[in-house]
PDB file of the backbone (N, CA, C, O) and the ligand in Angstrom, with CONECT records:
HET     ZN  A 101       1
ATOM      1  N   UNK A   1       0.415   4.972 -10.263  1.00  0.00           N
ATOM      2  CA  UNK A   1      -1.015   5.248 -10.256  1.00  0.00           C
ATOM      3  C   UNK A   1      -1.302   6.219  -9.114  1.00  0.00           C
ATOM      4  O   UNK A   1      -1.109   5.867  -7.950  1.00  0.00           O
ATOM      5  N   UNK A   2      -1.810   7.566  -9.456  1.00  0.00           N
ATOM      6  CA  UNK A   2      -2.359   8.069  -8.482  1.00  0.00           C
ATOM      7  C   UNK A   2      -3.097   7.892  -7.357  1.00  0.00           C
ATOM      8  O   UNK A   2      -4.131   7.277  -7.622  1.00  0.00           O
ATOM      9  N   UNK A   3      -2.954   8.281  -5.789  1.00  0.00           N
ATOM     10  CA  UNK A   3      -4.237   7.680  -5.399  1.00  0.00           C
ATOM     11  C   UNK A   3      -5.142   8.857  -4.846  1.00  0.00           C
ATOM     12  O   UNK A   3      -4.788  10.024  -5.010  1.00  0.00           O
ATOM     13  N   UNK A   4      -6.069   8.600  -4.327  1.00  0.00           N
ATOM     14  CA  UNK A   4      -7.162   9.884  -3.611  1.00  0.00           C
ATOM     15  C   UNK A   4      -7.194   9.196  -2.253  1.00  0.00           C
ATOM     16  O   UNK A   4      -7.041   8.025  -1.905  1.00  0.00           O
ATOM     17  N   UNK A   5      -7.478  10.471  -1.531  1.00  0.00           N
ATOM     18  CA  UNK A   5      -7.909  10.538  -0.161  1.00  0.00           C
ATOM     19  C   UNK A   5      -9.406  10.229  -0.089  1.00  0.00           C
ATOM     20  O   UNK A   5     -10.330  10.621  -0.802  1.00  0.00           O
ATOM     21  N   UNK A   6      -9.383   9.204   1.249  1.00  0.00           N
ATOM     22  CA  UNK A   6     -11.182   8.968   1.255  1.00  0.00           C
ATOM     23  C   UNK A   6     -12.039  10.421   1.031  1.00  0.00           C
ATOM     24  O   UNK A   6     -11.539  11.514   1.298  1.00  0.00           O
ATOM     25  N   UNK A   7     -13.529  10.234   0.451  1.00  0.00           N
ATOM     26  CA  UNK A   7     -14.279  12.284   0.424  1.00  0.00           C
ATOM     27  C   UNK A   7     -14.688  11.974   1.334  1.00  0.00           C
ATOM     28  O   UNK A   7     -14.463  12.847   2.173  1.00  0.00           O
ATOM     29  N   UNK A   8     -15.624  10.547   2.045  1.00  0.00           N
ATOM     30  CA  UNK A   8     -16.550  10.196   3.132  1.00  0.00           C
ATOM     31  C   UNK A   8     -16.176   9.999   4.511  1.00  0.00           C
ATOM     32  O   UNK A   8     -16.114   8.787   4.301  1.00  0.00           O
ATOM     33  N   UNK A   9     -15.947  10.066   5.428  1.00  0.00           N
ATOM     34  CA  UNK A   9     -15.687   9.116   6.638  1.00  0.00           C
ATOM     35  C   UNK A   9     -14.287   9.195   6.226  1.00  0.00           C
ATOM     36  O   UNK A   9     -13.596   9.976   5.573  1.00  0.00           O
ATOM     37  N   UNK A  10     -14.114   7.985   6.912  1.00  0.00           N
ATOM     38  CA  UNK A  10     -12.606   7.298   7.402  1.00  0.00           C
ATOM     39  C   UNK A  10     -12.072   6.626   6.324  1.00  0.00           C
ATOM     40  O   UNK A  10     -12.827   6.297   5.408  1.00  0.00           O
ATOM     41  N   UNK A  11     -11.102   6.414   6.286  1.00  0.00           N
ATOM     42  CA  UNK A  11     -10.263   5.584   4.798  1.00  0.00           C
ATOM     43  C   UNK A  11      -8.824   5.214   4.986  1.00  0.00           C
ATOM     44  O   UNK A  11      -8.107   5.927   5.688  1.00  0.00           O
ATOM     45  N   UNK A  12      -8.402   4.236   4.453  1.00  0.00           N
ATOM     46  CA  UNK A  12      -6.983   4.271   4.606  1.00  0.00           C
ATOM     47  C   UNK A  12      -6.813   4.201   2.521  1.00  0.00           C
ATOM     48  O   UNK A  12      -7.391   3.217   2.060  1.00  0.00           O
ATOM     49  N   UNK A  13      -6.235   4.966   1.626  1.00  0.00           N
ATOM     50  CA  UNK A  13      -5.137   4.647   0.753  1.00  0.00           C
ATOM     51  C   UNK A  13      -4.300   3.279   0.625  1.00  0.00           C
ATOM     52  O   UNK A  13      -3.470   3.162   1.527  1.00  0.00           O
ATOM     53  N   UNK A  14      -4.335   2.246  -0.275  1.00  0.00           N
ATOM     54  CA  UNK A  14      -2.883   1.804  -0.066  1.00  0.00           C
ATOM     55  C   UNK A  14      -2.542   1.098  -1.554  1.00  0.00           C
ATOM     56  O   UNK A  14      -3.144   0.290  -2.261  1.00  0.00           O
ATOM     57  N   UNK A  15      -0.976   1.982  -1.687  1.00  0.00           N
ATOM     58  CA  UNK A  15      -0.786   1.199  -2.544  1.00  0.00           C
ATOM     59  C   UNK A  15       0.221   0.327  -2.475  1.00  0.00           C
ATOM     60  O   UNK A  15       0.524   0.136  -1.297  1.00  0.00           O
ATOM     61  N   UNK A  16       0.902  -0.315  -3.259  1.00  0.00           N
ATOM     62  CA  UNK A  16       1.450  -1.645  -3.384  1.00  0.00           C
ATOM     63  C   UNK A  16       1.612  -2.006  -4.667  1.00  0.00           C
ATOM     64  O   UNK A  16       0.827  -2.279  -5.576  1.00  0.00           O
ATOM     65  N   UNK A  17       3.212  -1.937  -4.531  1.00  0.00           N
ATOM     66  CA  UNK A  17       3.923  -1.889  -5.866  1.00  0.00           C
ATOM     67  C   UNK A  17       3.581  -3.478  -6.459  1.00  0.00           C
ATOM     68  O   UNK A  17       3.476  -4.366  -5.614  1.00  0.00           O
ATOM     69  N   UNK A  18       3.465  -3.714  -7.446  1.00  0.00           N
ATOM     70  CA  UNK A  18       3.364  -5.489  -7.994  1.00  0.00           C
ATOM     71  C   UNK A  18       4.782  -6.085  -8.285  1.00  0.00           C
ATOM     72  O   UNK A  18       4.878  -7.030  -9.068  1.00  0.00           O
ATOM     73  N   UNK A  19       5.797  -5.599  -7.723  1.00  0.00           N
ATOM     74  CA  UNK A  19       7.034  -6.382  -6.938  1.00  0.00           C
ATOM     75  C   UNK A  19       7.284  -6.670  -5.892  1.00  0.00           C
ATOM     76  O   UNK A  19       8.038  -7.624  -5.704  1.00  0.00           O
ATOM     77  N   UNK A  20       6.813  -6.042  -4.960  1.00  0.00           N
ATOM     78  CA  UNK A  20       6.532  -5.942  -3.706  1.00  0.00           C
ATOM     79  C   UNK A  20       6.795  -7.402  -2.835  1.00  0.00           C
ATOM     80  O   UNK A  20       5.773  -8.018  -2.536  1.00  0.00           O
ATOM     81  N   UNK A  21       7.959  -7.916  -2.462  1.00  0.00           N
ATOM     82  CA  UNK A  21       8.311  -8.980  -1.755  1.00  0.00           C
ATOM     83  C   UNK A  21       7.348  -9.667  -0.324  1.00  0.00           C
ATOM     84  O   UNK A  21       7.385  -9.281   0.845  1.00  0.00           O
ATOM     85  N   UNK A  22       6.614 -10.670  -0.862  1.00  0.00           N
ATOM     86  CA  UNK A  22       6.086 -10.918   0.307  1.00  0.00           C
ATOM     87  C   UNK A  22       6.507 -10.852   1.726  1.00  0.00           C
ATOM     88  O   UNK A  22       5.722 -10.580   2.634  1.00  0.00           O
ATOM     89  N   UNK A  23       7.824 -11.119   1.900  1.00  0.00           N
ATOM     90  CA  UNK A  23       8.535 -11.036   3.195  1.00  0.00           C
ATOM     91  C   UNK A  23       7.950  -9.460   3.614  1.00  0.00           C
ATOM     92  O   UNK A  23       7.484  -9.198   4.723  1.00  0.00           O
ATOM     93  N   UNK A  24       8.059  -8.623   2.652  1.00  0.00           N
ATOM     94  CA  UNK A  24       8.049  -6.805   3.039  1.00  0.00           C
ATOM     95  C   UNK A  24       6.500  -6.688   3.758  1.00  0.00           C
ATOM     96  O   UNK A  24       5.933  -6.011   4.616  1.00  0.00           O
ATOM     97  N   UNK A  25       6.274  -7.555   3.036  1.00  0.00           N
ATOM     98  CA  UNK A  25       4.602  -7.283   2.577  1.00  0.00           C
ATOM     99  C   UNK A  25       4.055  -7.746   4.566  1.00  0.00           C
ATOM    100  O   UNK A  25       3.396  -6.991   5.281  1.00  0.00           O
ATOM    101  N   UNK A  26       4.594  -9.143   4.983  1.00  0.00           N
ATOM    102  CA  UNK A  26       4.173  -9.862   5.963  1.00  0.00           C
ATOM    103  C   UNK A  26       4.747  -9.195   7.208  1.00  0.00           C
ATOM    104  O   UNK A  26       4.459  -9.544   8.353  1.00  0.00           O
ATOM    105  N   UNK A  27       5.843  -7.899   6.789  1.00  0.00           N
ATOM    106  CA  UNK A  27       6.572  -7.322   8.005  1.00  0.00           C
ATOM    107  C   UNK A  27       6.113  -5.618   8.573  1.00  0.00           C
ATOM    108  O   UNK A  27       6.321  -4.795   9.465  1.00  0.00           O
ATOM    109  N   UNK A  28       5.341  -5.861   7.288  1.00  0.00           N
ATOM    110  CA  UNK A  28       4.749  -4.119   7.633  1.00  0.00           C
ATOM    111  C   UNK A  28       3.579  -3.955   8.861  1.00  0.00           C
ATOM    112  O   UNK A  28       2.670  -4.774   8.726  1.00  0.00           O
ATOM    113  N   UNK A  29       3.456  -3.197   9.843  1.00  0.00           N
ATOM    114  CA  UNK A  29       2.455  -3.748  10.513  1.00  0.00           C
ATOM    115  C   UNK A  29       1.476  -2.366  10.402  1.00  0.00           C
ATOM    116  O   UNK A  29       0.373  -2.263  10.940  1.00  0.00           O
ATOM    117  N   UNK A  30       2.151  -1.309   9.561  1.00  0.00           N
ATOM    118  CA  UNK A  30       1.586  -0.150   8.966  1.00  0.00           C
ATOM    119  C   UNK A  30      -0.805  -0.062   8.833  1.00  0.00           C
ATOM    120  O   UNK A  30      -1.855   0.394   9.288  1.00  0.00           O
ATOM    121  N   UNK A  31      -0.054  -1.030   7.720  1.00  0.00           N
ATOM    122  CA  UNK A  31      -1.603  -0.914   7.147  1.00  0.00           C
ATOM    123  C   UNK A  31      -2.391  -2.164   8.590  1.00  0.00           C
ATOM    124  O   UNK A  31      -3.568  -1.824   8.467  1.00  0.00           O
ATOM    125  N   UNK A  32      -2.401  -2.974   9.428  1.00  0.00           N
ATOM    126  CA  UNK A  32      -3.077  -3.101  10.757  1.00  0.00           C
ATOM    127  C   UNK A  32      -3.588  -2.261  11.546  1.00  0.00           C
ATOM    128  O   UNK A  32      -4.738  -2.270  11.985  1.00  0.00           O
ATOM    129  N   UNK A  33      -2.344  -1.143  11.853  1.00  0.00           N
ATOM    130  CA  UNK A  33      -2.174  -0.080  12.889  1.00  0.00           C
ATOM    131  C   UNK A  33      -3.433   0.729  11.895  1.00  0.00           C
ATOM    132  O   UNK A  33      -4.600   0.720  12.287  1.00  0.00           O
ATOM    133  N   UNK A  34      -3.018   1.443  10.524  1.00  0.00           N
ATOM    134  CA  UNK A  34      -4.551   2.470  10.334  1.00  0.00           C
ATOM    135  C   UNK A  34      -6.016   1.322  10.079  1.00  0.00           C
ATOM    136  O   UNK A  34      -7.148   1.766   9.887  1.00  0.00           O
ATOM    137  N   UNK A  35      -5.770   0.181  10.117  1.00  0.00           N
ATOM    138  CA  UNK A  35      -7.208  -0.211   9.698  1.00  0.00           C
ATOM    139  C   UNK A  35      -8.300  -0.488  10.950  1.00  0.00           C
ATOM    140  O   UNK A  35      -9.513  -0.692  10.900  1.00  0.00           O
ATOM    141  N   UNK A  36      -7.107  -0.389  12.428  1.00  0.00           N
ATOM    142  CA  UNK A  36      -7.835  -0.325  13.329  1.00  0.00           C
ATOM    143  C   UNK A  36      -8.056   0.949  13.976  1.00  0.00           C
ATOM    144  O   UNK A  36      -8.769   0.969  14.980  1.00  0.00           O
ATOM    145  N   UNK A  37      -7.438   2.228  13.449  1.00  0.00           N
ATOM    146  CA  UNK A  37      -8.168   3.272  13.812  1.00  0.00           C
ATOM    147  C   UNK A  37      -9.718   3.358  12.822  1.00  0.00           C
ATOM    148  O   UNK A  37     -10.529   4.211  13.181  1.00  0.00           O
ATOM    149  N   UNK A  38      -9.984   2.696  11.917  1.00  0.00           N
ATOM    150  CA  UNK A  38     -11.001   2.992  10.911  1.00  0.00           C
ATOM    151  C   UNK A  38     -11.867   2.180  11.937  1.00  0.00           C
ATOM    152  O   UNK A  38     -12.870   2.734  12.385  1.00  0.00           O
ATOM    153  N   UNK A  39     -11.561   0.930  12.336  1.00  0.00           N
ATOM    154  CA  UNK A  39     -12.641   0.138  13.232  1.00  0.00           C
ATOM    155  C   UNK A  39     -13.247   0.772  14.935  1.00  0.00           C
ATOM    156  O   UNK A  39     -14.252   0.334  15.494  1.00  0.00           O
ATOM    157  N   UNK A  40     -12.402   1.787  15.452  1.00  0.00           N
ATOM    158  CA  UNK A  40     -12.482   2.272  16.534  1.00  0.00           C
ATOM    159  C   UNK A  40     -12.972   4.096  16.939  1.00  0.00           C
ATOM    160  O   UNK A  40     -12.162   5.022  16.999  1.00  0.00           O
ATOM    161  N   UNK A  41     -13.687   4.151  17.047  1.00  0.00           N
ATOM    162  CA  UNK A  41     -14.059   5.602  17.279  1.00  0.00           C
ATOM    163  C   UNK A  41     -12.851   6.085  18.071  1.00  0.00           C
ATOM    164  O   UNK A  41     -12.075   5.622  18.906  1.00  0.00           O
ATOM    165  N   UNK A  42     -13.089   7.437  17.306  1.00  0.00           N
ATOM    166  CA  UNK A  42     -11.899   8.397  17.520  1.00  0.00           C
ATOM    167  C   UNK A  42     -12.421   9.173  18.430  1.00  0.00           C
ATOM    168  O   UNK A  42     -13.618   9.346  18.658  1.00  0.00           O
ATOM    169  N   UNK A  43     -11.316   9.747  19.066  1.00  0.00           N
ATOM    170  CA  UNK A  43     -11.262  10.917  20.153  1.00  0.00           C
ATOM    171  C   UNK A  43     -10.771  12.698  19.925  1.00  0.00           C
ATOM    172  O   UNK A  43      -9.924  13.272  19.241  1.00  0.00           O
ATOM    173  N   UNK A  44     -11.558  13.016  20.660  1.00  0.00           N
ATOM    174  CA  UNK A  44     -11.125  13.731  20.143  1.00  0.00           C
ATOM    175  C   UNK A  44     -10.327  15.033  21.190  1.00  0.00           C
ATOM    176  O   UNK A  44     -10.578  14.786  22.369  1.00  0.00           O
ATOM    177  N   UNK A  45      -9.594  16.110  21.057  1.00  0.00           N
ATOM    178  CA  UNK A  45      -9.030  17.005  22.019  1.00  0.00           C
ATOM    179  C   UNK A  45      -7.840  15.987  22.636  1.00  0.00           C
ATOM    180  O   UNK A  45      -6.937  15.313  22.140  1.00  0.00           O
ATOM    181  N   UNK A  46      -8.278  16.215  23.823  1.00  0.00           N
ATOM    182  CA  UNK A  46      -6.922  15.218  25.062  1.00  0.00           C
ATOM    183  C   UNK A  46      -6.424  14.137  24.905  1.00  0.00           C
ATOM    184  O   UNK A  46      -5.252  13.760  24.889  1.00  0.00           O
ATOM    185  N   UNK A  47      -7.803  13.406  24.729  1.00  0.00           N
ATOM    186  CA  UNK A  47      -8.302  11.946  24.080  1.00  0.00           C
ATOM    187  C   UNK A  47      -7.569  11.623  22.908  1.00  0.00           C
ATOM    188  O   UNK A  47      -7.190  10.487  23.192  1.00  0.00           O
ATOM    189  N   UNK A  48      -7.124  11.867  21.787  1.00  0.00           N
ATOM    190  CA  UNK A  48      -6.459  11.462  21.028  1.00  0.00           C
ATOM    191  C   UNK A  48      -5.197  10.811  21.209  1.00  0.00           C
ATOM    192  O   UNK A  48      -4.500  10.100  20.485  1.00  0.00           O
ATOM    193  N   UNK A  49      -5.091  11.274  22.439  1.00  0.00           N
ATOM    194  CA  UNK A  49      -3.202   9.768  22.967  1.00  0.00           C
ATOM    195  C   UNK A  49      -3.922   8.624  22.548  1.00  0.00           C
ATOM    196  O   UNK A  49      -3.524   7.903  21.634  1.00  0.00           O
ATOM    197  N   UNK A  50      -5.084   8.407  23.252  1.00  0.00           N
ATOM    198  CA  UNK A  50      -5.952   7.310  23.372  1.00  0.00           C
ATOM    199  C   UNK A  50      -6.039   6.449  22.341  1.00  0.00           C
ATOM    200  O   UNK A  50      -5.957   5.230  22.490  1.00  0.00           O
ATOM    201  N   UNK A  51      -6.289   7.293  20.720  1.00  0.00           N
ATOM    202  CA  UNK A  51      -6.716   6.320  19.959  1.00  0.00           C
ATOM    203  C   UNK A  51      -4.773   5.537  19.748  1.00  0.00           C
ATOM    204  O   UNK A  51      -4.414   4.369  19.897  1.00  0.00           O
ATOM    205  N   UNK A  52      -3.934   6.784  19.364  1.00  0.00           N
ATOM    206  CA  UNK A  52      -3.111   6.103  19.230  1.00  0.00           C
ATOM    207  C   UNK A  52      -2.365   4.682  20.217  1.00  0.00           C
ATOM    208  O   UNK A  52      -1.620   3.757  19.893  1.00  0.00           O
ATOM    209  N   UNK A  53      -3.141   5.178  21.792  1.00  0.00           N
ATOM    210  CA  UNK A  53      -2.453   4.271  22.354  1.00  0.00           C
ATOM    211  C   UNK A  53      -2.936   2.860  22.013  1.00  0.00           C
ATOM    212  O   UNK A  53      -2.285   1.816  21.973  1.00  0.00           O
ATOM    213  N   UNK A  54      -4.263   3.083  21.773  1.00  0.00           N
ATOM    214  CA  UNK A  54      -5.136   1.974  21.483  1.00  0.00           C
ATOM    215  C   UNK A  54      -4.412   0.971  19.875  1.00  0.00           C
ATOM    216  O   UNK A  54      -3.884  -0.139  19.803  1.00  0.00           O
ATOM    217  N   UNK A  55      -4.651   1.766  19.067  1.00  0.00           N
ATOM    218  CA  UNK A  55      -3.626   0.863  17.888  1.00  0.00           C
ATOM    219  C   UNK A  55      -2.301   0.283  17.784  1.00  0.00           C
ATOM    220  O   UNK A  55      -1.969  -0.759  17.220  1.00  0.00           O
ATOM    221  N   UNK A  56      -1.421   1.337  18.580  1.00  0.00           N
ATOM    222  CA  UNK A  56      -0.307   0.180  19.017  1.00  0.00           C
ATOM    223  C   UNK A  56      -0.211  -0.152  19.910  1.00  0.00           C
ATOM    224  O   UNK A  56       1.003  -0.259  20.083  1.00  0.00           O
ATOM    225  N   UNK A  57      -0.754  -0.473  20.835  1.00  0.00           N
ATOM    226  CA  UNK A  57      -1.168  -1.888  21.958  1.00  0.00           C
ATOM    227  C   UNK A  57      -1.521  -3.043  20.394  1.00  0.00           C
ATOM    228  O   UNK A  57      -0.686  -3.805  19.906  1.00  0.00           O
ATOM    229  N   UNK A  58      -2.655  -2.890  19.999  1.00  0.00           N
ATOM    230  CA  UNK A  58      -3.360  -4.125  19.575  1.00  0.00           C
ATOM    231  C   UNK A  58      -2.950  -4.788  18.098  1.00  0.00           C
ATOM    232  O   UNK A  58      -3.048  -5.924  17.636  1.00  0.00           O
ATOM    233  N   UNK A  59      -2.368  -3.328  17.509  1.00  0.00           N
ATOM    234  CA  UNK A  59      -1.649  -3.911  15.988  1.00  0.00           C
ATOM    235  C   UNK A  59      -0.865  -5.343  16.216  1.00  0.00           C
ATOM    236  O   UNK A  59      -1.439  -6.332  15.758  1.00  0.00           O
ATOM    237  N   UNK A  60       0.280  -5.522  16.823  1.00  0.00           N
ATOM    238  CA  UNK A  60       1.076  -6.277  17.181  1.00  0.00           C
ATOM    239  C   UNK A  60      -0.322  -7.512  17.704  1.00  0.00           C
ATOM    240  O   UNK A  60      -0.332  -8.593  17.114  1.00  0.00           O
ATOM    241  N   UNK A  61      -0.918  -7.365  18.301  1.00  0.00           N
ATOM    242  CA  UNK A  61      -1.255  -8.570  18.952  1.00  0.00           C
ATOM    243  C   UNK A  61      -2.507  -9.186  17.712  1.00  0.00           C
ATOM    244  O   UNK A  61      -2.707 -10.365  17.422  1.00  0.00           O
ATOM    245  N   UNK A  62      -3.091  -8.167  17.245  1.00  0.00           N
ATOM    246  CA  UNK A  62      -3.935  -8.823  15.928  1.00  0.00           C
ATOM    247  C   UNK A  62      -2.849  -9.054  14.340  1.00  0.00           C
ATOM    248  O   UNK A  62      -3.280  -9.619  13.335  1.00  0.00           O
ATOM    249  N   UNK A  63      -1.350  -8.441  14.467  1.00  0.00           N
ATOM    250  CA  UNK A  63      -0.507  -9.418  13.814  1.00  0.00           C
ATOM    251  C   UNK A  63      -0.256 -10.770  14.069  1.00  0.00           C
ATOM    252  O   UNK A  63      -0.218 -11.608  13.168  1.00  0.00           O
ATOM    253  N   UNK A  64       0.031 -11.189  16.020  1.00  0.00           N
ATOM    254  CA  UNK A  64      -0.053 -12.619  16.239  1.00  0.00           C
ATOM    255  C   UNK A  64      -1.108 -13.495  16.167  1.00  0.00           C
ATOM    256  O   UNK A  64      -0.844 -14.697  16.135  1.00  0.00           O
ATOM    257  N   UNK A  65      -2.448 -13.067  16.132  1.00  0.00           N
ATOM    258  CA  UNK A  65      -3.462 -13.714  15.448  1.00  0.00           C
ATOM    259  C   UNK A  65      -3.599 -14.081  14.314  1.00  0.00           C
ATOM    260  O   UNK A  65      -3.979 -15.197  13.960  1.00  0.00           O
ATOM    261  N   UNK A  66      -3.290 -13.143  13.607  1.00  0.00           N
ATOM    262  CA  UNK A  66      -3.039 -13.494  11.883  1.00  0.00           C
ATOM    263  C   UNK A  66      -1.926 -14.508  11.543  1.00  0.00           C
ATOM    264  O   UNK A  66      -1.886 -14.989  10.411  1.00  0.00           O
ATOM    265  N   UNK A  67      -0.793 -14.936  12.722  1.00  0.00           N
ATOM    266  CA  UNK A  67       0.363 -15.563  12.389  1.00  0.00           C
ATOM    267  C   UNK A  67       1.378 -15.096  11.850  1.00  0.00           C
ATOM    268  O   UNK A  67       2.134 -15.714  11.101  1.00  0.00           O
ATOM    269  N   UNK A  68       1.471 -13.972  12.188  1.00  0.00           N
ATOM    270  CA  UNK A  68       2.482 -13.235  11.282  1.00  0.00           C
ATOM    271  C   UNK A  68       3.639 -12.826  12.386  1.00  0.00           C
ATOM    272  O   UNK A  68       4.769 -12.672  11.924  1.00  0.00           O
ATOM    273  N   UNK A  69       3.499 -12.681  13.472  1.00  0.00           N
ATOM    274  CA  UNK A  69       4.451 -12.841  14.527  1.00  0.00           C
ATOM    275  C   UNK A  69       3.932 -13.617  15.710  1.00  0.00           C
ATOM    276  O   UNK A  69       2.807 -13.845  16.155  1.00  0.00           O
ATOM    277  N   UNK A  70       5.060 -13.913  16.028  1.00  0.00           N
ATOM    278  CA  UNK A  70       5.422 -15.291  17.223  1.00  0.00           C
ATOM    279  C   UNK A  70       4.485 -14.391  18.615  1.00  0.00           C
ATOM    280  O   UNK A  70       4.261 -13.183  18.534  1.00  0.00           O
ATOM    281  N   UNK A  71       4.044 -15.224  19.792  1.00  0.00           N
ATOM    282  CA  UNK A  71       3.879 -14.387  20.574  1.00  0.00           C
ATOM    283  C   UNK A  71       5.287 -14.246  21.867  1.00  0.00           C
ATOM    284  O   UNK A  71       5.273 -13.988  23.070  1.00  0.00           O
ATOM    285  N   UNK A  72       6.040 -14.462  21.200  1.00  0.00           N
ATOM    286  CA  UNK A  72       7.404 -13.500  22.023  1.00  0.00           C
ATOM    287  C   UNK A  72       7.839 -13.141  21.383  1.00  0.00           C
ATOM    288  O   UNK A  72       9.059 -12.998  21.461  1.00  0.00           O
ATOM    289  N   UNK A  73       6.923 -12.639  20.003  1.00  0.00           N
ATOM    290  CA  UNK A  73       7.994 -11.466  19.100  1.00  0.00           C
ATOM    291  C   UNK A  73       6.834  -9.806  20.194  1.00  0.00           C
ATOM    292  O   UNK A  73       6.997  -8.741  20.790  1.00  0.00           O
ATOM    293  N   UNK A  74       5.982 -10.602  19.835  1.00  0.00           N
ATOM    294  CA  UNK A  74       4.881  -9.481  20.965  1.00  0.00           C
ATOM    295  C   UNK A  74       5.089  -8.961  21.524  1.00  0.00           C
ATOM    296  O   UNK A  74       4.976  -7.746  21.365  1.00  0.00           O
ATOM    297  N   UNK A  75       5.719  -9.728  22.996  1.00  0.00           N
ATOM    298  CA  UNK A  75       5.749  -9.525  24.158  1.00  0.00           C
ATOM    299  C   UNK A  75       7.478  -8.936  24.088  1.00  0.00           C
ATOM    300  O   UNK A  75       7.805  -8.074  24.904  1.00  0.00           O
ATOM    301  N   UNK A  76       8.090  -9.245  23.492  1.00  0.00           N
ATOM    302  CA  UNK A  76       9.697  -8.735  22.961  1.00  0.00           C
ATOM    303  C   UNK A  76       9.290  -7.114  22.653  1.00  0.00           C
ATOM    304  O   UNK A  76       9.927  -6.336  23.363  1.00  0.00           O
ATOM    305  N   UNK A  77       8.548  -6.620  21.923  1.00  0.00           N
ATOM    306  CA  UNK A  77       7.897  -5.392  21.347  1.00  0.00           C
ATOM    307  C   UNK A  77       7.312  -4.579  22.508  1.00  0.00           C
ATOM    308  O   UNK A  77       7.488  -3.363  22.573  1.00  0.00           O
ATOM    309  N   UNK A  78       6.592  -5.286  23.453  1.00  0.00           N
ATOM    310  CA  UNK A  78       6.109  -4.124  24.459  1.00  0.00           C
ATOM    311  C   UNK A  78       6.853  -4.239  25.299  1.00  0.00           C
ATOM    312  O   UNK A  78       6.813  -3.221  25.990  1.00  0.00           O
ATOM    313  N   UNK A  79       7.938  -5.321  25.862  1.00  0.00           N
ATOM    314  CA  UNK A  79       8.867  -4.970  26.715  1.00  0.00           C
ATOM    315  C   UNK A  79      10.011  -3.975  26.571  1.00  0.00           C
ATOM    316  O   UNK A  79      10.502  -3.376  27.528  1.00  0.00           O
ATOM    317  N   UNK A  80      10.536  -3.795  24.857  1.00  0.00           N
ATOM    318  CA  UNK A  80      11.153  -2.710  24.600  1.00  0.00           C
ATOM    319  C   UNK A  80      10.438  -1.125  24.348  1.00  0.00           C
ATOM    320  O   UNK A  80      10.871  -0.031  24.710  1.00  0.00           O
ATOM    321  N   UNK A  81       9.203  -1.456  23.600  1.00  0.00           N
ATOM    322  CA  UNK A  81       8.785  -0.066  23.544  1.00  0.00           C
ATOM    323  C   UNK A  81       8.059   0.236  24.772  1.00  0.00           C
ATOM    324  O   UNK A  81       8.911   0.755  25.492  1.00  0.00           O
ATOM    325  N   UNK A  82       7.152   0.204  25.295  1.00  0.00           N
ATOM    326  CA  UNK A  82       6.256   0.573  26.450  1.00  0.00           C
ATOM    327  C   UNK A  82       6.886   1.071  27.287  1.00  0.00           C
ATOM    328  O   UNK A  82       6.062   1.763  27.885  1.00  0.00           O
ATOM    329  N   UNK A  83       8.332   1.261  28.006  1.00  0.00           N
ATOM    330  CA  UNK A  83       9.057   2.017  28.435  1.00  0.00           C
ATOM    331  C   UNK A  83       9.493   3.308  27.696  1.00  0.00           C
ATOM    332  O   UNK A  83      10.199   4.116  28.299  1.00  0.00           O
ATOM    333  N   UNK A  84       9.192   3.488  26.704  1.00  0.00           N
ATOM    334  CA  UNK A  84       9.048   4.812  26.152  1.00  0.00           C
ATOM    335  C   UNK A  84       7.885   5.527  26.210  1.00  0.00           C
ATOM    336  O   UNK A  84       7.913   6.566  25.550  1.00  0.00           O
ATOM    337  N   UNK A  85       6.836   5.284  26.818  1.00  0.00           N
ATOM    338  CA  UNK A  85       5.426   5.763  27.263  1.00  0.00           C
ATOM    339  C   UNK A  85       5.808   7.018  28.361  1.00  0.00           C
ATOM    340  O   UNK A  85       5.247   8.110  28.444  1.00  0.00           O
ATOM    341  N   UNK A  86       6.864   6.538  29.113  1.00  0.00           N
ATOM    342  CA  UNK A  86       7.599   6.877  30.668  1.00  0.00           C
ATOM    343  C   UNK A  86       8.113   8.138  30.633  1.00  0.00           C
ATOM    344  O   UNK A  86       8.170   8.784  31.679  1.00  0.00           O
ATOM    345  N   UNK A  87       8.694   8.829  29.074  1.00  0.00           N
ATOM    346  CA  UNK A  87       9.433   9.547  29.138  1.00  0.00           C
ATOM    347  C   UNK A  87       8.560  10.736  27.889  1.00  0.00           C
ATOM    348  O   UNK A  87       9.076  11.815  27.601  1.00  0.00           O
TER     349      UNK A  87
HETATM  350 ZN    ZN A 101      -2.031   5.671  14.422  1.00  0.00          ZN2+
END
């Protein structure tokens, strides 16, 4: 099935095959990360690290709210990535 790009504002697309393994489904943290740029005003010029920094900081942590990861799968995640900020 084809899809379209939002015409209005902000949008995320998504599709999702109807085989689609729940395990896949509960590990993606994809569609979190764009649904909280749709909830957060964007930046714009310089400012744009910003939004991204802003969605992956919080994707992960509004996944452990939802229950979908442990909170030392979390804290496992920014202790390995966040040292890549550095470089
Ligand atoms: Zn993003």
């Amino acid at each position: 099935m084809p899809t379209r790009a939002p015409e209005n504002g902000a949008g995320v697309a998504l599709t999702i095959g109807q085989h689609a393994p729940k395990r896949a489904l509960d590990a993606d943290w994809i569609l979190v990360h764009e649904l909280f740029h749709i909830g957060v005003p964007s930046f714009i010029g310089e400012g744009k690290w910003l939004d991204e920094g802003l969605a992956t900081y919080y994707e992960p942590i509004i996944r452990a709210r939802l229950g979908a990861l442990t909170e030392l799968e979390v804290w496992s995640e920014f202790a390995r990535n966040m040292p890549r900020a550095r470089k």
